[in-house]
MARVEXNU-765651 format. One record per residue: x, y, z of N, C-alpha, C, O, CB in turn. Coordinates in steps of 0.02 Angstrom, whole numbers, plus 50000, padded with zeros to 5 digits. Last residue first. Glycine has a CB too. Layout:
XYZXYZXYZXYZXYZ
...
***
This chain:
495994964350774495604960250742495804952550768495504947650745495684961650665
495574981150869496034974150839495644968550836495164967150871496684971650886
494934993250891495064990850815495354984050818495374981050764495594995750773
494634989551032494234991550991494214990550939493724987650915494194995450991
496124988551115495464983151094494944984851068494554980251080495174979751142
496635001051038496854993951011496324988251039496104983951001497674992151038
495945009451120495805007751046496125004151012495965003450953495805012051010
496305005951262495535004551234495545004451155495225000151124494955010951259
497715006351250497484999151261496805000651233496634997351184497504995951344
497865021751226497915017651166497695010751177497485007851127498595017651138
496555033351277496985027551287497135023651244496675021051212496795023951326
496355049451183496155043151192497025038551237497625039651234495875040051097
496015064951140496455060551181496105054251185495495054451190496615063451253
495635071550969495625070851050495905065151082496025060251047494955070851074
496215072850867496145080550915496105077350962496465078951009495545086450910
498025065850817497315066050842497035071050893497335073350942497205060050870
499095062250763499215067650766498135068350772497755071050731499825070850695
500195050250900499465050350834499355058050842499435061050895498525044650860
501675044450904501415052150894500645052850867500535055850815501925056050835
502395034150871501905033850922501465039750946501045039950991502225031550973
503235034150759503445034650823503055036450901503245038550955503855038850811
502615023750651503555024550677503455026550754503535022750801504145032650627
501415026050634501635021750662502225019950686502365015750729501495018950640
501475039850635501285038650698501425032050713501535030150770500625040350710
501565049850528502195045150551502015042450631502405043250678503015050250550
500885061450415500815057950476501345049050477501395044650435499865056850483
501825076750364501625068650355501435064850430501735065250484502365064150318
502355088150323501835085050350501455079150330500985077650293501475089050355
503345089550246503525087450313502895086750355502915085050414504005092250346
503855081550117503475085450132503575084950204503885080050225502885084550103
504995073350040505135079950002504535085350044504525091350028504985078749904
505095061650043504715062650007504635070349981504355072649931504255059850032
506585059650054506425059250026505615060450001505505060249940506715056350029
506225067350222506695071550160506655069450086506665074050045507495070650174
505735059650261505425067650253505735069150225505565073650188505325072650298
506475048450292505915047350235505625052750236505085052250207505395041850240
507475054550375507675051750297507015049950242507005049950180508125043850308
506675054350484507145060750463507125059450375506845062550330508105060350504
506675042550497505955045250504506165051650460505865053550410505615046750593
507735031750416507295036150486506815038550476506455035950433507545041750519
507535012850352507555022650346507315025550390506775023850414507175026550291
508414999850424507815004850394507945009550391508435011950419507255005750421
509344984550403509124990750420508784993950380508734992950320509534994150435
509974970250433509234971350409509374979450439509514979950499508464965450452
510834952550379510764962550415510154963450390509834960250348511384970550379
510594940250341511124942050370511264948150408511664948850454511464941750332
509124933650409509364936950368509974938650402510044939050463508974941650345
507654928950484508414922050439508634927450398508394927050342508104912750370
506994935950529506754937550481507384930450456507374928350399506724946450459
507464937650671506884934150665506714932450569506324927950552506254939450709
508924941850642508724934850667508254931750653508254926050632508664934250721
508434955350624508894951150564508564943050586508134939750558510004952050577
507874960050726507304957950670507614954250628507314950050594506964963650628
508944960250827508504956550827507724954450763507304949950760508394958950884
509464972250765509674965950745509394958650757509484953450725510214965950766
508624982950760508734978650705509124972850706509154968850659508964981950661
507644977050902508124980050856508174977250791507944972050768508764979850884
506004977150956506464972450957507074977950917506854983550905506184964750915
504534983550996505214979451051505814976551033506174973851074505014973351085
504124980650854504014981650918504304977150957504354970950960503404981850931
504374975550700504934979050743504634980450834505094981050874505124987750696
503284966650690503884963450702504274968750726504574967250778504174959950645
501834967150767502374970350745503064967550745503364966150797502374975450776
500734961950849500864957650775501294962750733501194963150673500044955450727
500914968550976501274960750949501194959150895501544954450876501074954650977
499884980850929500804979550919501164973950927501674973250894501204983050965
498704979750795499154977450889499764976250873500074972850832498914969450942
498254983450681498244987850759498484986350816498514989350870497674988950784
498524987450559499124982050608499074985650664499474989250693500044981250583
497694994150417497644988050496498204984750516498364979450491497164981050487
497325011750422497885004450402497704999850444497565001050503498755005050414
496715021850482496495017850417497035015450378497185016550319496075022050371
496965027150592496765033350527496795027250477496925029150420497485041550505
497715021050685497025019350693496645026350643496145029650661496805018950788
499265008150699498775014250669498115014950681497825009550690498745014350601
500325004950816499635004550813499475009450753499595015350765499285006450884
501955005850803501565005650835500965006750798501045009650744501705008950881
503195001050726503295001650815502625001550839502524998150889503675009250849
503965000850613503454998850617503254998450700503214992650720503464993150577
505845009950555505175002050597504535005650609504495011750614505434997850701
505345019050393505775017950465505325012750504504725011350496505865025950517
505465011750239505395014050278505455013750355505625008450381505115014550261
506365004250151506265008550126505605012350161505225015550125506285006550064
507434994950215506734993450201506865003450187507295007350207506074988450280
508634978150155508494986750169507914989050148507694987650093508974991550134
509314965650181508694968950196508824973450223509024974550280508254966350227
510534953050127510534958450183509784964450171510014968750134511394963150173
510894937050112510444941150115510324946350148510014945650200510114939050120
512084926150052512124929950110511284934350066511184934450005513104935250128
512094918049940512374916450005512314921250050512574919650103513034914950002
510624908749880510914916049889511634914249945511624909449985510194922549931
510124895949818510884897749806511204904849847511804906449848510954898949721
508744895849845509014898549775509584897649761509744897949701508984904849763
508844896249986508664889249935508844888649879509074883549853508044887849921
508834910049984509204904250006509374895849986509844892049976508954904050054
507614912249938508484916149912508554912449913508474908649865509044920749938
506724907250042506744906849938507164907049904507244903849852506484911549895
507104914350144506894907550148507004905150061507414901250038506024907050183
506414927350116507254926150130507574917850122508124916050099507414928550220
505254924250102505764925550032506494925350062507014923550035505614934149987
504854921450221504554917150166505004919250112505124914750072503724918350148
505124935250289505464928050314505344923950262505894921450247505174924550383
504244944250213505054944550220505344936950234505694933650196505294949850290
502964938650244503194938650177503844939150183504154934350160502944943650133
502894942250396502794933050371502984933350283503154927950258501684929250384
503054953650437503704951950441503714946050393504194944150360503954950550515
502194962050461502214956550533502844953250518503184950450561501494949750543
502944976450411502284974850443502494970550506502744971950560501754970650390
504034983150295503844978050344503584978450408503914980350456504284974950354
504334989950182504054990850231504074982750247504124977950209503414995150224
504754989850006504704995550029504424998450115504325004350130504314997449979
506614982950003505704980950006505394988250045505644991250092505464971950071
507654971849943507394977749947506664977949966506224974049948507504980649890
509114965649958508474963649949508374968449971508744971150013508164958149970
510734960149928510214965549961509704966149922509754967149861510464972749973
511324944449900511074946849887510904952849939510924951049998510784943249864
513054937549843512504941949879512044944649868512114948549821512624945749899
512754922449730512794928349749512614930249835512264927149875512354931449699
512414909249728513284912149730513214919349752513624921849792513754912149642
510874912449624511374907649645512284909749660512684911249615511294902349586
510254920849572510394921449628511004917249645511504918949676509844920349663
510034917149420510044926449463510504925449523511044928449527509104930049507
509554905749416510044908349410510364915149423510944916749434510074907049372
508564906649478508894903349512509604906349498510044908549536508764896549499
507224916449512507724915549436508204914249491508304918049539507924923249367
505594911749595506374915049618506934914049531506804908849501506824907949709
503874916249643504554912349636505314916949616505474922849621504404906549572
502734922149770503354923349738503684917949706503854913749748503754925849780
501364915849805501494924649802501924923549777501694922749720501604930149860
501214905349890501224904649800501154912349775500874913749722500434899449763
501044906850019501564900849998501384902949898501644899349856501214889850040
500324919950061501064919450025501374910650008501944909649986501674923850087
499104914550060499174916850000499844917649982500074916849925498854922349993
499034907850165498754904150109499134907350048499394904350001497934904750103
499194918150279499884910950258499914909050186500404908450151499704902250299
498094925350247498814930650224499304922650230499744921650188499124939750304
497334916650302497174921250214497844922850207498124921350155496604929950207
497744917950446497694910450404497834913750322498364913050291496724905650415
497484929850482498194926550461498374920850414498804919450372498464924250515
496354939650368496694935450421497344933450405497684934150355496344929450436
496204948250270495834948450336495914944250380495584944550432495264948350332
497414954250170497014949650174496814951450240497144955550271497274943050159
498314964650139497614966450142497194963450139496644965450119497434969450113
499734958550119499474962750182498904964350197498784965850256499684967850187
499394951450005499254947350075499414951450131499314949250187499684940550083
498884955649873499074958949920499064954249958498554951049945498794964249937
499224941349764498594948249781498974950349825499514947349827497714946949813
499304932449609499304935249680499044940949703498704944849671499844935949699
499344928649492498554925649535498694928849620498354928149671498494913549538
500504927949425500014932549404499174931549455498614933749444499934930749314
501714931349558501284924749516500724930349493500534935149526500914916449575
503274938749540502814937649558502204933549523502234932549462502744942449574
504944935149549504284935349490503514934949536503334929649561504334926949427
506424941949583505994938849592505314939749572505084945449580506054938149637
507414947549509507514939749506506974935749551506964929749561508294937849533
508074958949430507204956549443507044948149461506674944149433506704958249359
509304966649495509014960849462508394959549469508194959049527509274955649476
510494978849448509774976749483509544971749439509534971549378509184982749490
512284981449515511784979749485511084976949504510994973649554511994976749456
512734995849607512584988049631512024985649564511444987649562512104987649729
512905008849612513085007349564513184998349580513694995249564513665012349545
512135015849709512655009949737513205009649695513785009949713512355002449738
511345022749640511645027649687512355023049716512895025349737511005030049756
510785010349559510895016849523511595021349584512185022449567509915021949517
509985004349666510615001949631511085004549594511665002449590510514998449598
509195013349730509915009249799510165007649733510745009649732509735000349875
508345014249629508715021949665509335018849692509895021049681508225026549738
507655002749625508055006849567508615012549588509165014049563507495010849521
507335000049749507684997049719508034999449660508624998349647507404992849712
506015010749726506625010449780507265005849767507785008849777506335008049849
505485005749607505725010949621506385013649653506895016449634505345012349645
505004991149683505294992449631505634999749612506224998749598504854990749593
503874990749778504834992649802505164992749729505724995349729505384984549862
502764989649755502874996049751503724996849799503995001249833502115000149785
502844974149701502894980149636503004985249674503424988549644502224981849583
504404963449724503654966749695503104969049706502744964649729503414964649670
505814968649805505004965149816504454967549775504104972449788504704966349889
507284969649708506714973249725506184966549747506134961249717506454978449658
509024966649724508304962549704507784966449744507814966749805508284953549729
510674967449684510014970949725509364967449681509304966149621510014981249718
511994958649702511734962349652511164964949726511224964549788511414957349568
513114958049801513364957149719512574961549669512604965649623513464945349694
513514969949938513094963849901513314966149822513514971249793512074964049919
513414976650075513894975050021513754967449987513854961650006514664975450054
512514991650088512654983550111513264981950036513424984449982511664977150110
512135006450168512365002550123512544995950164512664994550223512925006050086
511365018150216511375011950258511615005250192511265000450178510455010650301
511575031250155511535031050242511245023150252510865022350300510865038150283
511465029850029511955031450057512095030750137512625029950167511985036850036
510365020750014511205016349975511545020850007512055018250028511465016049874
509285027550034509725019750067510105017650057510305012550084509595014550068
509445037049970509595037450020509725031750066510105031150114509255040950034
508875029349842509515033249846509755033349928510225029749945509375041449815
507585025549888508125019049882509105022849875509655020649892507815013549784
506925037949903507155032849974507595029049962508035028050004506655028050004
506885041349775507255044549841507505041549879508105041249894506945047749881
505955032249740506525033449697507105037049756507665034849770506275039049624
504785037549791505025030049809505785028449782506125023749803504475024249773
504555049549739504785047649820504945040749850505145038949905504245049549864
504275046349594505125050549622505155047749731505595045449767504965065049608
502935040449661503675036149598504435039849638504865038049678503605040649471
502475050949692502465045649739503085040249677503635037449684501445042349760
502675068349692502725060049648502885055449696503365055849734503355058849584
501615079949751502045076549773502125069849731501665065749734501895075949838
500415086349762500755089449707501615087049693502045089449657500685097449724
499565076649839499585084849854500195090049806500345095949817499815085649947
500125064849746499765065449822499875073749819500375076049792500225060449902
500165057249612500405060149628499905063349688499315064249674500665062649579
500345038349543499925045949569500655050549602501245049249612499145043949651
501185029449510501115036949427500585038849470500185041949435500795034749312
501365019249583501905023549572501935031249525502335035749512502325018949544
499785019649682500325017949625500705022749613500595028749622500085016249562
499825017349879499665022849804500205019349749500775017249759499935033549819
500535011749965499965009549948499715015049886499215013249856499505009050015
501935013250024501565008049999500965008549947500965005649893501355005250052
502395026750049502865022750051502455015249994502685013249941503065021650143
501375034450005502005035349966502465028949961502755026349913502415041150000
500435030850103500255033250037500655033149982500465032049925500105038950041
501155031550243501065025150180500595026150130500305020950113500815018050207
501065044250271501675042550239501585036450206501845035350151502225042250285
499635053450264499725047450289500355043350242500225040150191498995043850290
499695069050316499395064350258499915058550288500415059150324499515067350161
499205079850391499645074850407499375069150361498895065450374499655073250486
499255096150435499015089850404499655086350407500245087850417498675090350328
498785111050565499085105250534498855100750511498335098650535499385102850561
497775120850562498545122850582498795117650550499095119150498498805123450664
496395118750475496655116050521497665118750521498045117750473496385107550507
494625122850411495405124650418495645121750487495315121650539495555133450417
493315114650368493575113550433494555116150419495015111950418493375103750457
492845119050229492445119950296492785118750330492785124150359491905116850314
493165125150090493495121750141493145125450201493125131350218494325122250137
491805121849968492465127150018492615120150048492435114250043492165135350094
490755120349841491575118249858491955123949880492265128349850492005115349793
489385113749746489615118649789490335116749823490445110749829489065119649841
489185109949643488565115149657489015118349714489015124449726487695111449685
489905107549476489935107549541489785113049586490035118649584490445105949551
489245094349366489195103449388489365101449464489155096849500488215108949376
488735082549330489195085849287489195093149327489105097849288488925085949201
487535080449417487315081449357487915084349309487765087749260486705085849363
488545086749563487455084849531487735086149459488055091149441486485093349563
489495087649709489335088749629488425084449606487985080949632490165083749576
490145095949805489745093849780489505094749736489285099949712489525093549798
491665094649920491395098449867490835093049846490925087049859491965100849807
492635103750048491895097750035491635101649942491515107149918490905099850130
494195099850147493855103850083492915099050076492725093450094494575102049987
495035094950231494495100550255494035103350203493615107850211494865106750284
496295096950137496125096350180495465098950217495395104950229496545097150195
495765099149949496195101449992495735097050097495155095350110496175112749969
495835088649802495295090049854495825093249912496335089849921494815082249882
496855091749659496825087349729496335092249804496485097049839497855086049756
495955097749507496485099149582496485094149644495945093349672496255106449622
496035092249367495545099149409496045101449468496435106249468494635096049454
496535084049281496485083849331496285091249350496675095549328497005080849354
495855073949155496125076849167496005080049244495455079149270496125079349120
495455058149068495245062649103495895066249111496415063849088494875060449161
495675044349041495825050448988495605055349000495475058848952495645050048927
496005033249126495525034649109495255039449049494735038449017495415035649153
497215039749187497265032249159496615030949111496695027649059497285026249226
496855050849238497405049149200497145044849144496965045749086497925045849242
496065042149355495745050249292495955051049255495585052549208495745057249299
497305038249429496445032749377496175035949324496075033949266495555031649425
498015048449457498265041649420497705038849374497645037749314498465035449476
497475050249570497375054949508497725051849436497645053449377497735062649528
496445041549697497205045349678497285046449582497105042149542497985038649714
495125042449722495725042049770496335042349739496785043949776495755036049809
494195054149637494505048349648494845048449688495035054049706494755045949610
492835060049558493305060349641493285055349626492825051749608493105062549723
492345069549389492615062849441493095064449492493585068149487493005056749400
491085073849283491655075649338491865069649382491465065549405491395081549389
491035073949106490795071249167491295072649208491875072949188490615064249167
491245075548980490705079849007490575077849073490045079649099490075079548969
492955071648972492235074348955491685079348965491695085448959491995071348964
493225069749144493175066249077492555067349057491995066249080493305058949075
494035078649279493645081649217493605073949162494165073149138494205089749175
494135078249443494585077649392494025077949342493465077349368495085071149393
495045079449634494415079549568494885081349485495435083449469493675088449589
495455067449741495535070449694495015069949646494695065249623496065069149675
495985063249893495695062549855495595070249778495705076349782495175060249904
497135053150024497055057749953496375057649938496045053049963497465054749883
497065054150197497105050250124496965055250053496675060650050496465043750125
497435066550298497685058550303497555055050211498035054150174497015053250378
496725078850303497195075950246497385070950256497675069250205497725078950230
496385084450444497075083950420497515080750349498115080050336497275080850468
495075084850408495435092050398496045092350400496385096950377495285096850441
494525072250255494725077950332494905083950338494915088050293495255076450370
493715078650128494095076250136494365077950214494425083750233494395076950084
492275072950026492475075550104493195073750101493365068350076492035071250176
490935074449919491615072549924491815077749988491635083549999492065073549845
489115070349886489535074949922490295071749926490275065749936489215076149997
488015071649740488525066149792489155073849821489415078849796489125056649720
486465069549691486945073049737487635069949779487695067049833486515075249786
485445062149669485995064249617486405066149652486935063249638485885069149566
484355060749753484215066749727484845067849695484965073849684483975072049775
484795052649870484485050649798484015055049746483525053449713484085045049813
486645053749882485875055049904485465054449845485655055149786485735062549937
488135045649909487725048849878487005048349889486755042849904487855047849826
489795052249975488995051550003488455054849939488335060549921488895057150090
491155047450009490715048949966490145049249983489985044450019490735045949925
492855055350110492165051350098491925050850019492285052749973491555055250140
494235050450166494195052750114493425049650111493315043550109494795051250065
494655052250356493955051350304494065053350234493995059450231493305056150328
495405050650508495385049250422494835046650381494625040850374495875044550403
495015057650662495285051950620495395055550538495435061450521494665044650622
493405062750733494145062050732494445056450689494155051050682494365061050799
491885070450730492345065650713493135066450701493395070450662492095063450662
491515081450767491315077050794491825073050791492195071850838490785075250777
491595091950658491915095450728491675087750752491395091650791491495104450774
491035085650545491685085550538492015087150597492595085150606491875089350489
489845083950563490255079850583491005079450579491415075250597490055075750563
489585097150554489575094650611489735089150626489805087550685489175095250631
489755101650407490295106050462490115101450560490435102750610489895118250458
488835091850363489625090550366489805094350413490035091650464490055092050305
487665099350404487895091650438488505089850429488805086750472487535085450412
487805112050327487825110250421487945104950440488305104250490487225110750463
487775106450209488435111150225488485108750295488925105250321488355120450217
486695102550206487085099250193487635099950210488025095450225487065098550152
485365107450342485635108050267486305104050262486505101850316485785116350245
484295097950441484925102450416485105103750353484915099850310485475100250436
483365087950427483285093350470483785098750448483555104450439483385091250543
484065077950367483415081250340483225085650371482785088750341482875077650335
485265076150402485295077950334484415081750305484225085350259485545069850291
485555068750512485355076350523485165079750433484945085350420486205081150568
485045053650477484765056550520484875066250529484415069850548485005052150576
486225053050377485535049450381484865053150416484345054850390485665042950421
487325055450444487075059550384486235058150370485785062150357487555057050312
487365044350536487485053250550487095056850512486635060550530488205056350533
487545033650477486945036250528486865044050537486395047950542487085033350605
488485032550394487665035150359487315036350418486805039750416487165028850309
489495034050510489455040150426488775039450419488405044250432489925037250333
489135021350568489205025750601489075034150547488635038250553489915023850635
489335013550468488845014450471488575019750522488015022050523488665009150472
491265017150456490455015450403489655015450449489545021550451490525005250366
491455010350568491465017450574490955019350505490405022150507492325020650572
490324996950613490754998550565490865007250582490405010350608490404996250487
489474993750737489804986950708490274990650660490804987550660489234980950665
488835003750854488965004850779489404998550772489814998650817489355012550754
488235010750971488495003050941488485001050892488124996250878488274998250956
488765027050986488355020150978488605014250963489165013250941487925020250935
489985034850963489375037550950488775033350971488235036350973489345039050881
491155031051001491005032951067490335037451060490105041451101491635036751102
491635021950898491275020650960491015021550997490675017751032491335019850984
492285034050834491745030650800491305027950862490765030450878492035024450747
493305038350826492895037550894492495036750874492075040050904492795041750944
494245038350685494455035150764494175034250824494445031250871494865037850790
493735032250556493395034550618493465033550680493125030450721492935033450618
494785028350456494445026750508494305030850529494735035250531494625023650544
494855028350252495025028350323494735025350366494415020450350495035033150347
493715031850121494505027550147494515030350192494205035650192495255027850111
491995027150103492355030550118493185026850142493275021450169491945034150162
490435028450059490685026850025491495029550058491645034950034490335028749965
488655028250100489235030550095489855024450075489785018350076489335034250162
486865032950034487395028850046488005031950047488105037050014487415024150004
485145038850048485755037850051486445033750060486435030750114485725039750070
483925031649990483925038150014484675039350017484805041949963483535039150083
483945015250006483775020149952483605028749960483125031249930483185017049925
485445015250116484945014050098484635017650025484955021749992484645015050153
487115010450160486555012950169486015010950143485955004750140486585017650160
488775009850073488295005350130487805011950143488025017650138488785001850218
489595002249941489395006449979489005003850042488934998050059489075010449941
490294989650060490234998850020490174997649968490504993549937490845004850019
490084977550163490424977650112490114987250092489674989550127490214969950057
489294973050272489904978150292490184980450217490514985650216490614973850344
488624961550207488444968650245488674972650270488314976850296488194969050280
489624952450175489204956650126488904963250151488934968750125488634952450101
491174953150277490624952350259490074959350218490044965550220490434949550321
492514954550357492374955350284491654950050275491694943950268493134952750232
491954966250481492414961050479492224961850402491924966750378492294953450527
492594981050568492084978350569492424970550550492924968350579491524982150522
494084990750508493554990350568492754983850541492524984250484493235000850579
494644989650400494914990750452494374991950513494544995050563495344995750437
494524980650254494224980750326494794983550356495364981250347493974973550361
494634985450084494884981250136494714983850212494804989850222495644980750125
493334988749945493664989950015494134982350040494044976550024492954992050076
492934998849827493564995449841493664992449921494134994749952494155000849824
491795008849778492045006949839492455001049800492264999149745491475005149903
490845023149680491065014449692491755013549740492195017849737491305010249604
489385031649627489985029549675490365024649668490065020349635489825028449730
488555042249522488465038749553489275037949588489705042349579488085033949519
487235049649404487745050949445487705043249505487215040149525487585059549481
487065044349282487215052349277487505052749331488045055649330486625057749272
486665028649191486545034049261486805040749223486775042249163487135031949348
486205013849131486455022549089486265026649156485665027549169485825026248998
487104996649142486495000249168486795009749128487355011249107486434999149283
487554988749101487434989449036487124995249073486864999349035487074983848985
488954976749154488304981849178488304987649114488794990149087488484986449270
489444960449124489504969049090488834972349105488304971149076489644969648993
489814950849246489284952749184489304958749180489184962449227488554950849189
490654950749372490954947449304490364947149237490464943649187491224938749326
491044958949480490554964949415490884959449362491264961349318490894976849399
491624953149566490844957149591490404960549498489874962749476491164967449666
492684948649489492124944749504491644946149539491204942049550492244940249525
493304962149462492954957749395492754952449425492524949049379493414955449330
493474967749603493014970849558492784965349492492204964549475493404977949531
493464952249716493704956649666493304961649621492764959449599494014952949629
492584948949845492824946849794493234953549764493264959049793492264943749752
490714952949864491464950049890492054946749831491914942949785491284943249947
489814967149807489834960249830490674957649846491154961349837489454955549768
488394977349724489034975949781489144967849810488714963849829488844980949857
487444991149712487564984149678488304980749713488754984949719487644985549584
486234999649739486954998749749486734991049722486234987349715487365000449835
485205015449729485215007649707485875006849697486205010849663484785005349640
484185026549786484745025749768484965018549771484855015749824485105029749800
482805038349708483025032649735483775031549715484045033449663482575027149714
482435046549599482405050349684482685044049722482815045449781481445053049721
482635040849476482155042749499481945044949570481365045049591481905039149481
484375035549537483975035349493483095035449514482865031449555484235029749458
485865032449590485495038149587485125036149515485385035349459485985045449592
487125020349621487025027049585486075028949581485745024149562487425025849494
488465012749678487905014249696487755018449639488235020349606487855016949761
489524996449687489305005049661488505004149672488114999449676489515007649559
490914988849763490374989349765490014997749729490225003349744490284987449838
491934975549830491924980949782491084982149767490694977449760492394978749710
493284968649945492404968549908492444974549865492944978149866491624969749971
494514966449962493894960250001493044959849955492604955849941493654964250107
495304972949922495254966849878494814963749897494624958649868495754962749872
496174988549859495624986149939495614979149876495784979249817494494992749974
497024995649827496834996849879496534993049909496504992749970496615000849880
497214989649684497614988449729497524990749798497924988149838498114990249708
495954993449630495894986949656496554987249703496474985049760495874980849597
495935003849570495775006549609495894998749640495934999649701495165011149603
495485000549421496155002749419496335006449505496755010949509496215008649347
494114995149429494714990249416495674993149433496194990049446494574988549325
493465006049451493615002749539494134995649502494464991849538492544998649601
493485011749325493625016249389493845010349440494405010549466492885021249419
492715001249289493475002049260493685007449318494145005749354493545005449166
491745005249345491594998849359492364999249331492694996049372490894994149326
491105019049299491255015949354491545012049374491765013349430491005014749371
490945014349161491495016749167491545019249266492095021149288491515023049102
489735004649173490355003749151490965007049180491395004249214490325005149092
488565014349185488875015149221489645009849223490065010749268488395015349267
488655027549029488705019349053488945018549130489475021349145489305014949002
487745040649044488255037449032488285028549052487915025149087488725041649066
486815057049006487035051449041487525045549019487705046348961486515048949057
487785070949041487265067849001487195060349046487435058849101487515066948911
488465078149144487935080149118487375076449082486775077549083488115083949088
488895065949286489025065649212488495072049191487985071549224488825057249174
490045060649382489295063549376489455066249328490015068649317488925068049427
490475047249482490705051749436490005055649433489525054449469491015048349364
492145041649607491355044649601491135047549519491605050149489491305052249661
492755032349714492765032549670492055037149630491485034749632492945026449665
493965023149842493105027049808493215030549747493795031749730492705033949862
494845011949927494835017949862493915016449840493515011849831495595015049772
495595008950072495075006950024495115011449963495615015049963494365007350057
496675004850193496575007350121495875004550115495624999550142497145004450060
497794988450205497184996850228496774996750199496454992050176497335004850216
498704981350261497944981450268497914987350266497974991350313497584978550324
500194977150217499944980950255499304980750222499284979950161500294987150264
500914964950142500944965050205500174968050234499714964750260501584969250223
502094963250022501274960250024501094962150104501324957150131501194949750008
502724979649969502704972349972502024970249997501524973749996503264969550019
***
């Protein structure tokens, strides 16, 4: 549903011959559901590196057909989880020597300098040991430095672009073959979609580098006992046709709605999915219910994520014209309403509100993941827990707040089982950050909160 802030998606290619950088630029169109604030590519030409980037959407950062012919280069998607949404925060980010390009956070980012972005914190690093060190060495050292979630890009202006993935795996990334050209993407869907083929999902800890269509070099530098890929990959924010470490994010959304019909049924006339990544889940609760499914609510073709807007005000604006309602669908009925999460809660209450009006007579909410309790800081934004609707409260107290007749969620137990992996990071459920080093959570909630 419309709620959660994260995410960004990168995007990389390198070509033997050369190529349009175009097909960059379709790369970060099918990559938009991650991030919406800005979009931005870089690429490599005559020892120099030249970005192009701006606010907005990929087709209104890129609304004149770039005609430009590279070989190797990047492109960014982003929504803010650290800094604010401005041009100079926007990704890539650096200079004509290097730029980065990266999903997650840099959970101690802070505690390097007065860095305004965990972003600029990345090019400083690289920036500065990259000429004294070899390439290998500066990753293997920021990688023992830095804590958190990094799916990176880093391209240098010698062609060279480096792909990082943590050592716990928090976000996807994936290499993949079109043609004559190699591509890291954030989820394997695009490469797909694109007519590429898939090589292998980048392993935890893995670094690989590519120049010119060829890949010069690829271990896994930082082995780690445990990963913890980041459960709203599945639950929310990846499309339904990727697939995460060899895992269907479709079938796992398909799971959950089964298992919600058995371990928390409602008794309703039909079932109505929140558009688009509860759709799935909704299929599963109606199928397993045998509760007919109605698409009775339409989303507006001009809507956007309003979890991955940058304010509250942005996120009010946008849900008053996010949803309408098939009256007739609803009217007389029960409805169970489906939805794959709930955040602050302001889209749930706004449609329960819609039913209603609609004719619904009763509305019962089943979320297709477990409450929302606490802080992320691996690269989602709902870093303070008052802007949690489940913090502190029950489900029945969320029924109330939300104007709904019942409201229950999936355990923690129940969404490992549907996704089928058990390393998953679940920190916002249960307050567990699976982080090397210790931190106070008041300092990094006043650090990341917005």
């Amino acid at each position: 549903m419309v709620k959660l802030h994260e995410n960004c998606g990168i995007f990389a290619i390198s070509s033997r011959y050369p190529i349009n950088i175009q097909l960059v630029v379709e790369g970060l169109k099918l990559l938009q559901h991650r991030g919406q604030e800005s979009a931005g590519i870089s690429y490599s030409e005559r020892e120099k590196v030249y970005t192009i980037k701006g606010l907005g959407l990929v087709e209104e950062v890129f609304r004149d057909k770039l005609e430009k012919i590279i070989r190797n280069g990047i492109g960014h998607v982003r929504y803010s989880t650290t800094g604010s949404s401005s041009i100079d925060e926007a990704q890539p980010l650096g200079d004509s020597d290097i730029v980065v390009a990266f999903n997650g956070t840099i959970s101690n980012y802070y505690k390097f300098g007065s860095f305004k972005t965990d972003t600029e914190y990345i090019y400083s690093f690289f920036k500065k040991r990259i000429v004294k060190d070899s390439i290998i060495e500066t990753v293997k050292n920021f990688m023992e430095n830095s804590d958190g979630a990094y799916s990176a890009l880093i391209l240098m202006s010698d062609g060279k672009i480096i792909g990082m993935r943590d050592p716990l795996g928090f976000h996807p990334l994936v290499l993949g073959k079109l043609n004559d050209s190699l591509i890291l993407s954030s989820e394997d869907s695009i490469i797909r979609q694109l007519g590429g083929k898939i090589i292998k999902h980048v392993k935890p800890g893995e670094v690989i580098i590519l120049k010119d269509g060829r890949i010069i070099y690829d271990e896994v530098l930082a082995n780690s006992t445990l990963s913890a890929t980041c459960s709203f990959e599945y639950i929310y924010f990846a499309r339904s046709d990727t697939n995460i470490d060899g895992y269907s994010v479709y079938f796992a959304r398909y799971r959950i709605g089964e298992i919600l019909a058995e371990k928390h049924p409602a008794d309703g006339d039909i079932v109505i999915p929140v558009p688009d990544s509860s759709r799935p889940v909704a299929l599963g609760f109606s199928r397993r219910s045998k509760i007919p499914l109605e698409e009775a609510l339409v989303k507006t073709l001009s809507s956007i994520r309003s979890f991955i807007m940058p304010s509250q005000d942005k996120r009010k604006e946008v849900l008053e014209e996010k949803f309408g309602v098939v009256e007739e669908a609803v009217r007389g009925k029960k409805v169970i309403l489906i939805d794959d999460s709930i955040v602050r809660g302001n889209t749930m209450r706004r449609i329960v509100s819609i039913l209603r009006n609609a004719g619904a007579t009763e509305v019962h909410i089943r979320v297709g993941s477990p409450m929302i309790k606490y802080p992320c800081y691996m690269g989602i934004d709902f870093p303070k827990r008052d802007e949690l609707v489940a913090y502190n409260r029950t489900e029945r107290e969320i029924s109330k707040e939300l104007l709904a007749d019942s409201v229950e969620y999936l355990t923690v137990d129940e969404l490992i089982q549907a996704i089928g992996r058990k390393d998953l990071c679940v920190a916002c459920f249960t307050g567990n950050y699976p982080l090397k080093f210790k931190y106070d959570i008041s300092e990094l909630e006043k650090i990341f909160g917005k």
